[in-house]
N, C-alpha and C positions, 0 to 999 in steps of 0.2 A: 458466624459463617453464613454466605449466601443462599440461596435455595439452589440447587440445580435440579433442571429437567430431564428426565430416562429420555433421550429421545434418538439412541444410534445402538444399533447390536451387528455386530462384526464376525465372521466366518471363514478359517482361514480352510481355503482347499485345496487338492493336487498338491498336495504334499507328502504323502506316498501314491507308491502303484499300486492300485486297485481297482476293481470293475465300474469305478465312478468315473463315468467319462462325460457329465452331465452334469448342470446347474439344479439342484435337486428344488423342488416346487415347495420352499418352507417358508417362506415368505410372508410375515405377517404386513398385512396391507396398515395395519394402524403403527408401527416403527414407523417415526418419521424417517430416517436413515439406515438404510440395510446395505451393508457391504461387505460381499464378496474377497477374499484377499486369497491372490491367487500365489501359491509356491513353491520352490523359489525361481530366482532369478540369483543366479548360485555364478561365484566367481571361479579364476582355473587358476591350476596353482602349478609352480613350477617343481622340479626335484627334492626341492629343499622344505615342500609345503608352504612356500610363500605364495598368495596373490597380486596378482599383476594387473585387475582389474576388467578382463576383457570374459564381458558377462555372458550368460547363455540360458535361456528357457529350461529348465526342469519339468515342469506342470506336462499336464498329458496336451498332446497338442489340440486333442476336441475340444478345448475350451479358445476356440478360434474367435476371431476377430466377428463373424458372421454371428455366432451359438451367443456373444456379449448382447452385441447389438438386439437381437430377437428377444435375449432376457429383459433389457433396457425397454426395451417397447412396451411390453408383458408390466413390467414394474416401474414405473416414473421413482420409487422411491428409492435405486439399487444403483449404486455407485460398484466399481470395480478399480481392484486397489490390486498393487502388482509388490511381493513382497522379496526384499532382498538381504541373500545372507541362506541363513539354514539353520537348524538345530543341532543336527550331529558334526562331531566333534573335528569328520573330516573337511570342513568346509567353515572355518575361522576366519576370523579379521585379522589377515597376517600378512600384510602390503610389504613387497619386494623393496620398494621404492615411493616414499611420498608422493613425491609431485607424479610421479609417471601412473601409479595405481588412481587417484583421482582423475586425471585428464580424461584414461580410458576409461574407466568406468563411467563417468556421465558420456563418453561419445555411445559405448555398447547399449546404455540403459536406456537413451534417448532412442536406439535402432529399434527395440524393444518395445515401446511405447508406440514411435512412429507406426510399428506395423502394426499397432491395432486401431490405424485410419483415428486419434484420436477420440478414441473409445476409454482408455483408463483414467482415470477420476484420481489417483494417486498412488504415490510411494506406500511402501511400511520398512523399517530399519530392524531385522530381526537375527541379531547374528547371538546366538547362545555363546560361544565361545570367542572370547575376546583376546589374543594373544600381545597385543602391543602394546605402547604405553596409553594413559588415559588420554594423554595431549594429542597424539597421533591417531588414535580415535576417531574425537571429537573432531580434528582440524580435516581427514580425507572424510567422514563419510557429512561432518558438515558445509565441506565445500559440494559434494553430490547431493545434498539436498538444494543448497542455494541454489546451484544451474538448475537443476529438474521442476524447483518448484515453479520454474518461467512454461513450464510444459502441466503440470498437471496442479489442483486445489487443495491437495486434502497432502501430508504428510504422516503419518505416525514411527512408533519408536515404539520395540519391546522389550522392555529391560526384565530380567528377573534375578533372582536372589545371586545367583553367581557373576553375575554381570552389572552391579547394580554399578558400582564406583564410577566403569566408563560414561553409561548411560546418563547419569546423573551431569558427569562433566559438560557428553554433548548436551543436553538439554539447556544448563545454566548457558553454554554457549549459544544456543540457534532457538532459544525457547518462544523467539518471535515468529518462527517459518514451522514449527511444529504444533500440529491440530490435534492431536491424541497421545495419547499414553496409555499404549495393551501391557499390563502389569499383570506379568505372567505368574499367577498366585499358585498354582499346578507344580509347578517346578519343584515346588520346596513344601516340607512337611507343616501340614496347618492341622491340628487334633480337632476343633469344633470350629464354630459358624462365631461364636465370640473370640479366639483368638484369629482366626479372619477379617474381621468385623478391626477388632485392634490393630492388625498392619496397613489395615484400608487409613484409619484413621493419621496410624504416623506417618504414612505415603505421600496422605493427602493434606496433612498440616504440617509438613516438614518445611514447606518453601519449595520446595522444588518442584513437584507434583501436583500444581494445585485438583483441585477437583473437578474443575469444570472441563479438566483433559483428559482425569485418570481416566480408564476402564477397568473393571474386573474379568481376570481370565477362569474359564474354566475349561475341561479337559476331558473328550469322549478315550481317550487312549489308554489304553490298557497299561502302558508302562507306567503311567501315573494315577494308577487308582487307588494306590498303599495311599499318596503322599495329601488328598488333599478327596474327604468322600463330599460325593455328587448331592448328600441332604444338606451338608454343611454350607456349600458354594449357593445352591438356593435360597435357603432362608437367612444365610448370610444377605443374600442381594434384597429379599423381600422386604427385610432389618433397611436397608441403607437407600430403597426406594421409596417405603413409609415414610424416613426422616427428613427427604430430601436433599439427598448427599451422593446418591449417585447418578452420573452419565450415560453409561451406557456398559455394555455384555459384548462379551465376543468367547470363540469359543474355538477350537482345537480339537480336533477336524472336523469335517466332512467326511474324507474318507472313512474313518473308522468307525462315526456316526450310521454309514449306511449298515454295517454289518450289526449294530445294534437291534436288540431287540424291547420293544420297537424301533425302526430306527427314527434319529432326528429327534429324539423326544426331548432330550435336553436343551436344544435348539429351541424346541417350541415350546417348553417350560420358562425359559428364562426371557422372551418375548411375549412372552402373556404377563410377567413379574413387570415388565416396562411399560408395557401399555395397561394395567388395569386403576389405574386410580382414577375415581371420578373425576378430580380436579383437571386432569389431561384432555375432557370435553371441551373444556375452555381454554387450552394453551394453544 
């Protein structure tokens, strides 16, 4: 297998309300690639819990077009990635209508995009609850990738343990327009940092996932601290940055990150895990 380089750590925020109305200053200047993933960009549904495609801002609105830009200044290394879909279970991928849920959604998401003056760096594909078929999936949300990627560079997709089948479908289908893979390892029950360490492995040598796209997720959120503990998720990553097998870190939230005590520590443990090998003077 090839070497890969730690060199992208990902942070999704404004995914609850809470007194974070701000780009928090964790930044590590040595990540070549720090992004921001702001969420969601969450669809409407009709009476029946179907989506119709026609999208709308979640995130608190102080993370304005202005508050980006000033971050961007501040950081040359900090992309902003705009994430669609949700986790809770009331906001699914459950299209009314193929063709008409697609058209809208890339006209809504592009409005979306357009108003932050060409400030967002990219998509993320994050729908925990997947209700339709695999085909219908992969065919609306990879027709919304193909239009958006003419608007933005970076694409990702978050698949995890209950949504793995569709995930997997869209990937073998659009695996040419998708730049990551946030493999949301939180979700689901992982006992130590070696049986972590094992699903990294079949993820990333199944063919599907290769490594050079996975990432590894981990989880400041209290609903997920039974399912996957915060020593394990470390030295899991420390195990797979030694070997040179991992990409990159992203992590689940910011918001709940700030209430931490300390807060953002996790944040800035697992950016010191990417940036500390000597050999990365020289990359």
């Amino acid at each position: 297998m090839s070497r890969v380089h730690p060199d992208i750590f990902r942070e999704y925020i404004g995914v609850k309300t809470s007194s974070l109305h701000i780009f928090p200053d964790i930044i590590n200047p040595d990540v070549k690639q720090f992004h921001f993933i702001l969420g969601f960009a969450k669809d409407t549904y009709d009476a029946e819990g179907k989506g119709n495609g026609n999208f709308y801002v979640d995130w608190n609105r102080d993370f304005s077009p202005q508050n980006v830009m000033a971050l961007k200044i501040k950081y040359p290394n900090v992309k902003v990635v705009i994430s669609i879909g949700g986790r809770d279970a009331d906001c699914p991928f459950f299209p009314a209508a193929k063709e008409e849920w697609w058209r809208n959604a890339v006209d809504s998401l592009k409005e979306i995009i357009r108003s932050y003056n060409d400030l967002i760096d990219g998509i993320d594909i994050n729908y925990v609850t997947v209700k339709s078929s695999d085909a219908d999936f992969s065919y609306c949300i990879g027709k919304v990738i193909e239009k958006l990627k003419q608007l933005v560079n970076v694409v990702s997709i978050a698949p995890s343990l209950p949504s793995q089948s569709p995930y997997q479908t869209l990937y073998l289908d659009k695996s040419g327009d998708i730049d990551y893979v946030d493999y949301q390892f939180y979700i689901q029950k992982i006992n130590s940092k070696e049986e972590f360490e094992k699903l990294f492995h079949r993820l990333s040598q199944s063919g599907v996932y290769p490594p050079q796209k996975l990432l590894v997720g981990g989880s400041t959120d209290t609903s997920d601290a039974d399912n996957f503990k915060r020593e394990d998720f470390l030295e899991g990553c420390k195990d797979l940055v030694d070997k040179e097998l991992l990409r990159g870190i992203f992590i689940w939230n910011a918001n709940d990150s700030v209430t931490n005590a300390p807060p953002y520590s996790l944040e800035k443990e697992a950016q010191n895990i990417l940036t500390e090998k000597d050999w990365l003077i020289n990359y």
